[in-house]
C-alpha positions in Angstrom: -5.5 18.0 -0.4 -6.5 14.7 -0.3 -9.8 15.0 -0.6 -9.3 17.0 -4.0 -6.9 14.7 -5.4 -9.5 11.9 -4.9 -12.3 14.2 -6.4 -10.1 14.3 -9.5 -9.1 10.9 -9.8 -12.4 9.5 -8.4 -14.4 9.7 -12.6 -11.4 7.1 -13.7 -11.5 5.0 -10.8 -12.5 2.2 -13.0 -9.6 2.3 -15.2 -7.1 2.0 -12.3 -9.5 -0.8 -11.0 -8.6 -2.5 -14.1 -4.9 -1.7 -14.6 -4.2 -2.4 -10.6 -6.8 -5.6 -10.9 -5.2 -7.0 -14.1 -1.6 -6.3 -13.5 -1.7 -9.1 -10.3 -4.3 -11.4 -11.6 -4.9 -13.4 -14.7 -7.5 -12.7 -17.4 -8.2 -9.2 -19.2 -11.3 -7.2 -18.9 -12.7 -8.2 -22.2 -12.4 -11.3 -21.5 -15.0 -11.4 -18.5 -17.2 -9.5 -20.6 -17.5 -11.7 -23.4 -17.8 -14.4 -20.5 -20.6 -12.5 -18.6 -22.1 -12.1 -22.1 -22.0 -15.6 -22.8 -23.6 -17.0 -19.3 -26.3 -14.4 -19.2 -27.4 -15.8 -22.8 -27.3 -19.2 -22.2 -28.9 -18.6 -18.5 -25.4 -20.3 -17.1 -24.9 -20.6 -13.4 -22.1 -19.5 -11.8 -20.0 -22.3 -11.7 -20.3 -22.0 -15.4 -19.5 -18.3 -15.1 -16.2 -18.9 -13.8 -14.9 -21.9 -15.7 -12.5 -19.5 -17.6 -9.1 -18.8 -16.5 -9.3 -14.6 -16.2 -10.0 -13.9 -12.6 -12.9 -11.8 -13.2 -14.4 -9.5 -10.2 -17.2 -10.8 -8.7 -20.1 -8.2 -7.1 -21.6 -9.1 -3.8 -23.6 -5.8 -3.0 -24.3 -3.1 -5.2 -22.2 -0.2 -3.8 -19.1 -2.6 -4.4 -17.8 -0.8 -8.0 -18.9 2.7 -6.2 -16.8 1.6 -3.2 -13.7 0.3 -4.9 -13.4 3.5 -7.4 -13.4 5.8 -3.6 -10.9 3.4 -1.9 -8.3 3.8 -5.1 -9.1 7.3 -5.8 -8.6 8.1 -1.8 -5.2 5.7 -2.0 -4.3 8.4 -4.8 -4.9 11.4 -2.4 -3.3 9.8 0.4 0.1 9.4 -1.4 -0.3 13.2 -3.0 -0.8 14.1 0.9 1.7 12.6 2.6 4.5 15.3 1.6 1.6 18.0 2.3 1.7 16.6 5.9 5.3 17.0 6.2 4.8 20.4 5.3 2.5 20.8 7.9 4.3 19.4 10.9 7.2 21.7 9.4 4.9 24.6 9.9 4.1 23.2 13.2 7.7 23.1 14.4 9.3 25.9 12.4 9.2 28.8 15.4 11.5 26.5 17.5 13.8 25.2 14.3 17.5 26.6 14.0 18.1 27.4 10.2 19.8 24.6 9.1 17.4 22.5 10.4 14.3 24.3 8.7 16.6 23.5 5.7 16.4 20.1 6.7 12.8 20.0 7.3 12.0 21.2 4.1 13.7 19.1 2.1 11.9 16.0 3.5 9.1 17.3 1.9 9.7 15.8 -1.9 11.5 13.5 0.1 8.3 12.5 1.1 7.1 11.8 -1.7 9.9 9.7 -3.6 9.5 7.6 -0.8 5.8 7.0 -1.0 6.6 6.4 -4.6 9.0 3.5 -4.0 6.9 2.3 -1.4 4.3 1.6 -3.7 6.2 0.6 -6.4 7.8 -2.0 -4.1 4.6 -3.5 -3.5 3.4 -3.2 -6.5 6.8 -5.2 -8.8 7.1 -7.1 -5.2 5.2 -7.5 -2.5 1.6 -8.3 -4.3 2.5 -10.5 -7.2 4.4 -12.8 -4.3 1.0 -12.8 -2.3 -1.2 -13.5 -5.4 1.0 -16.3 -7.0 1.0 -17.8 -3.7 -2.4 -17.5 -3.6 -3.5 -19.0 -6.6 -0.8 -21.5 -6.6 -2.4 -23.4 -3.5 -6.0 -22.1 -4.3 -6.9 -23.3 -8.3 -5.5 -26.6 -8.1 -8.3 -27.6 -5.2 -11.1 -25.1 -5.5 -12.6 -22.6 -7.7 -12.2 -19.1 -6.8 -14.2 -16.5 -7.2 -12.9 -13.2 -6.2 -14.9 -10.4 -4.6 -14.0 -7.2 -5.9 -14.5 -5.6 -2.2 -12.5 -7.8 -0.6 -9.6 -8.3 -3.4 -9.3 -4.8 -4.1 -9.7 -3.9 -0.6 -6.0 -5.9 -0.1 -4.2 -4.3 -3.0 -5.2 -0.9 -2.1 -4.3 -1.5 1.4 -0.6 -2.8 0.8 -0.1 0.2 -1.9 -1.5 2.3 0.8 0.7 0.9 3.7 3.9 0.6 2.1 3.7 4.1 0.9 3.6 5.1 4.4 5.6 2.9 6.0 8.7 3.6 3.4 8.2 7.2 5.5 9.9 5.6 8.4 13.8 6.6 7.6 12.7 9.8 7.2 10.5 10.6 10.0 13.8 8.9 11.8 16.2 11.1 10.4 14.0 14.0 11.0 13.7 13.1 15.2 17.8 12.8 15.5 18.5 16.1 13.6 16.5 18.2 15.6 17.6 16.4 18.7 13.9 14.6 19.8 16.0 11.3 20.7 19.5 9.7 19.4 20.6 6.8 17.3 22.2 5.1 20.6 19.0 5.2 22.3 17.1 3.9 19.4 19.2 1.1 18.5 19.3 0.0 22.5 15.4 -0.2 22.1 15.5 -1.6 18.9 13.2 -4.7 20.0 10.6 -2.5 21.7 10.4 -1.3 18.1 10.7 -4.4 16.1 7.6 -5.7 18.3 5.7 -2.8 17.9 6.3 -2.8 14.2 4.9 -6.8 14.2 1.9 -5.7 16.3 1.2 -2.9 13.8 1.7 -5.6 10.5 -0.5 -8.4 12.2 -3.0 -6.0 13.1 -3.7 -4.0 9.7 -2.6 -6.6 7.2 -5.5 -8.7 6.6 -4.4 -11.4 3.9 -6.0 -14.9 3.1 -2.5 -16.6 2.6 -1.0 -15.2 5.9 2.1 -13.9 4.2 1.3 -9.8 4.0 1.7 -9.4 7.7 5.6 -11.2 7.7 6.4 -9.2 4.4 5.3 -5.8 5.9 6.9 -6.3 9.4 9.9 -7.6 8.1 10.2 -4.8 5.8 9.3 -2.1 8.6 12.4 -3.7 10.6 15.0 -3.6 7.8 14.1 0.3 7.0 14.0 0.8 10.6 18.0 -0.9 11.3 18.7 0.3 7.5 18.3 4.0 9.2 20.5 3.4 11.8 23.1 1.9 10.1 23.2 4.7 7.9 23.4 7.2 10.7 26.3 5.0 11.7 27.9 5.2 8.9 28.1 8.7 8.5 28.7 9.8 11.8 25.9 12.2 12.3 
């Protein structure tokens, strides 16, 4: 499934390069155009290049466009998937699930997916415009950047990517009580076993030049974590 999705989407990778690139940093895609235009008829250097405010996408090998358009059409299969694999570990599961709780199981499916949904969107209204406005706010007053489309891409696809699975955890922890794999009391005595585990897994996969990404994602990861088991709590069950 994912590979399909990301067959479809992969011949208009470059306007989603654009919308994703453009909606966190300054400038518009005419805009470097005309400014490429410009230097490559007056034989301007670089520095020249990137005198003007839009934060134009610099190419350091050629496979970088070819590899950016796979990364955000495979980011786009990965969040169609994710409900696909819930279906699946249903399957997996379903010849030792009572009823009730193959009711349950199914209805994480589209769960699944609204999940992933807000995940992204919640690091797309949130989580990137905080680290890019940090970014350039201690960057462009002492140096000029130019910005790699491999490697500035690579972080917005990667926080999409992450938060959509890691808004999957209340789920995945509802799931495990209701079918009786473990218990809210013994998840909430372990609770720091988790909390480090979640840092480990933040510091580990979140590479970000301003050091912020890896706090925002582990402190989200904890908050839906103790957010599930307060609403276990809460409603008894």
């Amino acid at each position: 499934v994912m590979a399909l999705v990301s067959a479809v989407v992969f011949p208009f990778g470059d306007r989603l390069i654009n919308f994703l690139w453009y909606s966190f940093l300054p400038g518009q895609p005419t805009a470097c155009v005309q400014q490429a235009a410009a230097a490559n008829a007056t034989n301007a250097t670089n520095a020249t290049a990137g005198s003007s405010t839009a934060a134009c996408p610099r190419l350091y090998h050629p496979l970088s466009l070819v590899l950016a358009r796979l990364k955000v059409a495979s980011l786009s299969g990965f969040i169609i998937a994710l409900p696909v694999f819930v279906y699946e570990t249903y399957l997996f599961m379903r010849p030792g699930l009572y009823p009730n709780e193959r009711r349950y199981y199914l209805a994480s499916v589209p769960t699944s997916l609204i999940l992933a949904g807000i995940g992204v969107l919640f690091a797309y209204l949130l989580v990137l415009p905080l680290i890019f406005t940090y970014f350039l706010g201690y960057s462009q007053p002492v140096a000029q950047v130019a910005f790699g489309l491999s490697e500035t891409f690579g972080l917005i696809l990667l926080m999409l990517g992450m938060f959509a699975a890691i808004f999957q955890i209340p789920l995945f922890l509802l799931l495990a009580i209701m079918m009786g794999v473990t218990t809210r009391r013994w998840l909430q005595d372990r609770r720091l076993y988790f909390w480090f585990a979640f840092a480990g897994i933040a510091f580990f996969f979140s590479p970000d030049p301003t050091g912020m990404a890896p706090f925002i994602v582990a402190i989200t990861m904890v908050v839906l974590f103790e957010g599930s088991l307060l609403l276990l709590r809460w409603t008894g069950r």
